[in-house]
KEKEKE-161864 format. One line per field, with one value per residue (C-alpha): residue number from 0; x, y, z; residue in one letter. Coordinates in nm, 2 decimals. Example, Ala and Ser with C-alpha at 12.3 -4.5 7.8 and 13.67 -1.06 7.14 Angstrom:
<recs>
seq = (0 / 1) .
px = (1.23 / 1.37) .
py = (-0.45 / -0.11) .
pz = (0.78 / 0.71) .
type = (A / S) .
</recs>
This chain:
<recs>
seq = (0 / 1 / 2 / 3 / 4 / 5 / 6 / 7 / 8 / 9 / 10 / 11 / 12 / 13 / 14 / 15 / 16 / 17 / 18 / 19 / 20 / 21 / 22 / 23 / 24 / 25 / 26 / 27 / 28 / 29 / 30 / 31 / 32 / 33 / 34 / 35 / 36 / 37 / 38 / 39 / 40 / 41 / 42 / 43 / 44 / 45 / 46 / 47 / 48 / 49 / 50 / 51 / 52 / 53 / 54 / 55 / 56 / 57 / 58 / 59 / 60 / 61 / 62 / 63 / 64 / 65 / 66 / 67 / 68 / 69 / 70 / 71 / 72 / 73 / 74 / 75 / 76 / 77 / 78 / 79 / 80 / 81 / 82 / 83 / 84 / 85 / 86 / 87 / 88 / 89 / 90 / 91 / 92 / 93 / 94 / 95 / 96 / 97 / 98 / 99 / 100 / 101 / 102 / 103 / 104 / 105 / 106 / 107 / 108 / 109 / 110 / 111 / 112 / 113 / 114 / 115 / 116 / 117 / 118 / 119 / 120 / 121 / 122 / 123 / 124 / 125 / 126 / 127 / 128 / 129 / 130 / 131 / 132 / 133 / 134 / 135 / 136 / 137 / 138 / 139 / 140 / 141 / 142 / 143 / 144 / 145 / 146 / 147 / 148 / 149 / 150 / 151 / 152 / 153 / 154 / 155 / 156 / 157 / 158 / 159 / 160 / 161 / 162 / 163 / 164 / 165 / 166 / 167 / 168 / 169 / 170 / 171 / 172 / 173 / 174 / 175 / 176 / 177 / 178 / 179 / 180 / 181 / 182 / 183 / 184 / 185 / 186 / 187 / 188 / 189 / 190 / 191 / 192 / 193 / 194 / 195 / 196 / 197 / 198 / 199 / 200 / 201 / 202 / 203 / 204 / 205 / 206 / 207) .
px = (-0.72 / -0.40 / -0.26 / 0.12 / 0.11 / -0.22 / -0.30 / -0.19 / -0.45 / -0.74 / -0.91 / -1.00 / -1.23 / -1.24 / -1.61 / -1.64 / -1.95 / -2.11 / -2.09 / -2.40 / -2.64 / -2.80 / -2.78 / -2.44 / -2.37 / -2.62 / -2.50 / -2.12 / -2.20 / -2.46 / -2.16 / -1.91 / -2.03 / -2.43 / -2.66 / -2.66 / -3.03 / -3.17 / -3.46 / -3.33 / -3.64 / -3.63 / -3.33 / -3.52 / -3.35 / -3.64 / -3.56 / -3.45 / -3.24 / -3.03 / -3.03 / -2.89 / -2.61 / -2.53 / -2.50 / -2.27 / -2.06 / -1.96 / -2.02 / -1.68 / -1.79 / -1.69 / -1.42 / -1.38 / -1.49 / -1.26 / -1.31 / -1.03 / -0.95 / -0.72 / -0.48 / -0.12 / 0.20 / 0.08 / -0.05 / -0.41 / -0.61 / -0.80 / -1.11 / -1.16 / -1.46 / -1.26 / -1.47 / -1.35 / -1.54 / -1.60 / -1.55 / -1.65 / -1.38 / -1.39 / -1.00 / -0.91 / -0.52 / -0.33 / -0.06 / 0.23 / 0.41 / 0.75 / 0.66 / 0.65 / 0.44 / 0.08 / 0.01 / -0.28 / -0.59 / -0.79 / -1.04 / -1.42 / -1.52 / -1.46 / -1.10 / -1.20 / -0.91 / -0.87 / -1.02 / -0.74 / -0.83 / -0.92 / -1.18 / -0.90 / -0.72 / -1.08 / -1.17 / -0.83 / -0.83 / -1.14 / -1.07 / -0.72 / -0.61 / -0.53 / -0.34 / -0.54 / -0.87 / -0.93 / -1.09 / -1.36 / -1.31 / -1.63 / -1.52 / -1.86 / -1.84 / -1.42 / -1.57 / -1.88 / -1.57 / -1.35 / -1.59 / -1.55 / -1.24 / -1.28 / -1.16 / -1.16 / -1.19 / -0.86 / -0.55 / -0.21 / 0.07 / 0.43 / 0.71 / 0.86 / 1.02 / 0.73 / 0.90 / 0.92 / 0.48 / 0.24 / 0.17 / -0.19 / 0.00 / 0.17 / 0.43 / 0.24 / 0.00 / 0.21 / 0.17 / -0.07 / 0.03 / -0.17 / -0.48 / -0.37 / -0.50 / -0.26 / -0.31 / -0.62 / -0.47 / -0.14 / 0.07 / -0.02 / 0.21 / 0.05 / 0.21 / 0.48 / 0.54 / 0.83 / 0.63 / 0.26 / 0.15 / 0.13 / 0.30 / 0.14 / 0.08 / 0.39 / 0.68 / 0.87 / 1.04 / 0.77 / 0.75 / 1.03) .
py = (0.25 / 0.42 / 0.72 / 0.79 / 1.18 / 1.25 / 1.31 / 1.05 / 1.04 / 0.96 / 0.67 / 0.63 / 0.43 / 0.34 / 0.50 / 0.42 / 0.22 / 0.56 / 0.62 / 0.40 / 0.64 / 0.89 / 1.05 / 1.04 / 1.26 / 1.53 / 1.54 / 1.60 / 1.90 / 2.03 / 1.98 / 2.15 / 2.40 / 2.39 / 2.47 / 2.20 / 2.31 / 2.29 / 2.04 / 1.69 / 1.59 / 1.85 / 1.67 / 1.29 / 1.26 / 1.15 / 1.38 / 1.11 / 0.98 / 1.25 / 1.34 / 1.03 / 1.05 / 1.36 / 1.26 / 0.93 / 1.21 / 1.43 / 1.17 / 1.28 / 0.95 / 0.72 / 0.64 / 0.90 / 0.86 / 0.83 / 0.81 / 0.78 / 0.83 / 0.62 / 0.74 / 0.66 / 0.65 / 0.60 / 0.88 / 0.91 / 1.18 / 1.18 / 1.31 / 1.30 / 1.38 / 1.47 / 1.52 / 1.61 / 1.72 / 2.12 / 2.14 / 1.94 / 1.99 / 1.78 / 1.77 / 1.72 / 1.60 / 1.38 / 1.14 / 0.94 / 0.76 / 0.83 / 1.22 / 1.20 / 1.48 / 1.48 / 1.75 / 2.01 / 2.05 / 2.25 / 2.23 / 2.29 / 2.35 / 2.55 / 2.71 / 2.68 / 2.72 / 2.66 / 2.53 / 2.42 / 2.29 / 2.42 / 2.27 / 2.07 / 1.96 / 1.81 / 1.70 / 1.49 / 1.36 / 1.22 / 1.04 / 0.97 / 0.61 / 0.41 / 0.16 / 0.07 / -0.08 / 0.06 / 0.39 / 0.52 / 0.38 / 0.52 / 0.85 / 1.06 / 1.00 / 1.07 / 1.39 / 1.44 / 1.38 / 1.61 / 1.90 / 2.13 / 2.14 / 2.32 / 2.67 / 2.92 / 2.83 / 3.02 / 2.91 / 3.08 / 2.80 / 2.78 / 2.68 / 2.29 / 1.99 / 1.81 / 1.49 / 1.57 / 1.58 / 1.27 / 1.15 / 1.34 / 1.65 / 1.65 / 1.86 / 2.11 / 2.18 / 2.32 / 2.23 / 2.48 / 2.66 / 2.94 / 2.73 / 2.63 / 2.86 / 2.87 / 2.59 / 2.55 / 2.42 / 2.35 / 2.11 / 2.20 / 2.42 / 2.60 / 2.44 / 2.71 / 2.83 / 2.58 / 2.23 / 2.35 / 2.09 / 2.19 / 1.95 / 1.67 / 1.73 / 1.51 / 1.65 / 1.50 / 1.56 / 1.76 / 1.62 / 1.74) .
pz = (0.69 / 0.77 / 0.60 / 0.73 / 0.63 / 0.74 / 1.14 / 1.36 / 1.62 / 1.41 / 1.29 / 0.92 / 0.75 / 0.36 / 0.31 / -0.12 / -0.05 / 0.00 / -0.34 / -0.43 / -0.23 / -0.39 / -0.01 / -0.02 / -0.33 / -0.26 / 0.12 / -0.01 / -0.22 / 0.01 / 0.26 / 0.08 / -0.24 / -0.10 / 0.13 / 0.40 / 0.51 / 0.18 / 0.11 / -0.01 / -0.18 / -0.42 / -0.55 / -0.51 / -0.18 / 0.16 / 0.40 / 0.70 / 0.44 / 0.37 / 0.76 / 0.85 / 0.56 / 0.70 / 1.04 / 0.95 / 0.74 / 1.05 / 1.40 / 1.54 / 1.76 / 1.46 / 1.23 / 1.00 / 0.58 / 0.33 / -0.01 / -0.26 / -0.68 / -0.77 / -1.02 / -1.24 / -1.08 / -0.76 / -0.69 / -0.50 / -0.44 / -0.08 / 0.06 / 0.39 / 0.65 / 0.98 / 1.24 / 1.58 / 1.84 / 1.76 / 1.45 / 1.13 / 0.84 / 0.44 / 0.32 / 0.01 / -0.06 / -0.31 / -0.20 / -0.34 / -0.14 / -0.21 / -0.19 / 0.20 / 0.25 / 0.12 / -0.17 / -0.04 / -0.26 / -0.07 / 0.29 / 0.33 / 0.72 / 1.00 / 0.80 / 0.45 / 0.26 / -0.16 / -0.42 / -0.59 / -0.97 / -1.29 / -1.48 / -1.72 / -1.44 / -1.26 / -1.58 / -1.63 / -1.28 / -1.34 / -1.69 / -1.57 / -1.56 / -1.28 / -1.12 / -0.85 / -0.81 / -0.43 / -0.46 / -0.70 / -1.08 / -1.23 / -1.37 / -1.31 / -0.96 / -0.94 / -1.06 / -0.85 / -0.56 / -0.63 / -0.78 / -0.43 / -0.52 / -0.87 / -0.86 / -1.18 / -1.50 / -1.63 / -1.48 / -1.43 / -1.45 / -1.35 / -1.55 / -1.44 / -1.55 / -1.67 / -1.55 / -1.22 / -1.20 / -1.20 / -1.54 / -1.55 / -1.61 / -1.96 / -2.10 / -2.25 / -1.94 / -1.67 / -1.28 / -1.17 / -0.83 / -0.76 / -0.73 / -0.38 / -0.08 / 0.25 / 0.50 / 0.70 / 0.99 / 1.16 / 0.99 / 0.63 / 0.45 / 0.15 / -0.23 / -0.36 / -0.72 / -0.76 / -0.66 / -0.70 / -0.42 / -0.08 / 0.19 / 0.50 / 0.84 / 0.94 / 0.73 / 0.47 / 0.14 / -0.12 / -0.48 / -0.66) .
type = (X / X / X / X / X / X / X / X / X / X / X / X / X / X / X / X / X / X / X / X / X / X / X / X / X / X / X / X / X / X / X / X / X / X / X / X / X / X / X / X / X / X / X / X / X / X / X / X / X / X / X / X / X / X / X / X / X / X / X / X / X / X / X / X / X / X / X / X / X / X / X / X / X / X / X / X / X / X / X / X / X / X / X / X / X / X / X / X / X / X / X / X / X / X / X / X / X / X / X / X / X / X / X / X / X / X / X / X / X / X / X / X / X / X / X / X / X / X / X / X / X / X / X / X / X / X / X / X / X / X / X / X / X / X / X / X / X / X / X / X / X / X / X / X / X / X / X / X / X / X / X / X / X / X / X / X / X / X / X / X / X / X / X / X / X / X / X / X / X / X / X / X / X / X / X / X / X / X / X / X / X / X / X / X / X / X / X / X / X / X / X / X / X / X / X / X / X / X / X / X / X / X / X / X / X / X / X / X) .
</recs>
């Protein structure tokens, strides 16, 4: 899998098939929003199970995990597991291609920066239709992917050509842009009032 906004010198690999283990779901919340030493099996999970999802989640010695929503337009929203070798880090992004840049969501690991969504917002990006079949299509676990990235309930929204944002975003629900935390890292530039999505690692014209 190849992302052209995202870091250049790192290998991804589509990781969806995750989503039908149990391991997997409880290992990404625990990862991000949880406790990563709490006990698995008081949620169902055997313990070795859940250890060994854990450790294919963050092996900085293999490709790393992506899993993807699909969504209208274009436009996909990403999380991935980067693992290098200090530091273990679960990004969150959206992408259209014709953007350029990638639009920031929000980072869980060693520079934890966001969340960036309201509950609506999460709640439409899950339900939202798609055009694409490669990614998650089962809305509950859209959800369950994206839920580190819900932020407070009441949102404060910027005013904006509703033409100029992905279909998901109607007219009467303004892009939100205080949602989105500064970047975590070098390369990612933190989403301004005027665009409401934050920009790649490798430059580019931002949605206008």
């Amino acid at each position: 899998m190849h992302i052209p906004e995202y870091l250049e010198d790192c290998e991804l690999v589509a990781a969806e098939d995750l989503a039908r283990e149990p391991a997997f779901w409880l290992a990404h919340l625990m990862l991000t929003v949880g406790d990563p030493s709490e006990d698995p099996e008081r949620y169902g999970v055997d313990a070795s199970v859940y250890e060994e999802m854990v450790e294919r989640l963050r092996n900085p010695e293999e490709p790393w995990p992506v899993l993807r929503v699909p969504l209208e337009g274009g436009h996909t929203a990403y999380a991935v597991y980067a693992n290098f070798d200090d530091a273990n880090n679960v990004d969150f992004f959206v992408r259209q291609p014709q953007w350029g840049r990638l639009g920031y969501l929000g980072q869980y690991g060693a520079d934890e920066a966001g969340p960036g969504l309201s509950w609506t917002e999460l709640a439409t990006l899950a339900e939202a239709a798609q055009d694409s079949s490669e990614g998650l299509t089962d809305s509950s676990q859209r959800l369950l992917l994206l839920l580190p990235m819900l932020g407070d309930a009441v949102a404060t929204y910027f005013p904006t050509q509703p033409t100029s944002w992905p279909p998901y975003w109607s007219a009467s629900r303004k892009p939100i842009a205080n949602r989105f935390a500064p970047a975590p890292q070098a390369g990612f530039e933190p989403a301004t009032p005027a665009l409401g999505f934050g920009h790649g690692p490798s430059g580019g014209a931002s949605p206008q």
